[in-house]
C-alpha positions, 0 to 999 in steps of 0.5 A: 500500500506505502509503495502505490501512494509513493508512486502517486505522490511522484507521479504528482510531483513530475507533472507539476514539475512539467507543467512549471517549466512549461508555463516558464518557457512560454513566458519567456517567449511571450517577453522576448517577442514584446517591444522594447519600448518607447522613449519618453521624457521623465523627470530626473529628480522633483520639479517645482513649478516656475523653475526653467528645465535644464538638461540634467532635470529630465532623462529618457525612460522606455515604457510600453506605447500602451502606458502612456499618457497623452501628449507626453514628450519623446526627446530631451530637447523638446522640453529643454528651455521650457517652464514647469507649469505644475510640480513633478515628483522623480519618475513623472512623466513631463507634461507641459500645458 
């Protein structure tokens, strides 16, 4: 009787060991095939209002095309020499009105 329920329980754990792996596999597939990403234009640090962007206050960051926000800026230089409108934390998308 011990020897069939030592069978059962390795046959169980086998099949799970398979179906892990096959599941990792296929994500790792499906991750691979996904795009890059695109650029957008964050801040670099927190932003007060009224302040002129610099160069080093803003940086490039990749993030899906499905995650962004309207209206958001892909290069450096499209954002450079303008005014911050409303405060912007570290990691905020830069937005300008």
């Amino acid at each position: 009787m011990n020897h069939k329920l030592f069978l059962l329980i390795g046959f169980v754990v086998l099949v799970g060991l398979f179906g892990s792996l096959g599941l990792y596999v296929s994500l790792c597939r499906n991750a691979v095939l996904t795009s890059p990403g695109v650029d957008v234009v964050i801040a670099a640090g927190d932003l007060d209002a009224g302040r002129t962007i610099e160069d080093e206050d803003v940086k490039i960051a990749k993030f899906q095309s499905t995650d962004l926000p309207p209206n958001c800026f892909r290069e450096k230089s499209m954002v450079i020499g303008r005014g911050v409108m409303v405060p912007m934390a570290k990691g905020d998308f830069v937005q300008l009105s």
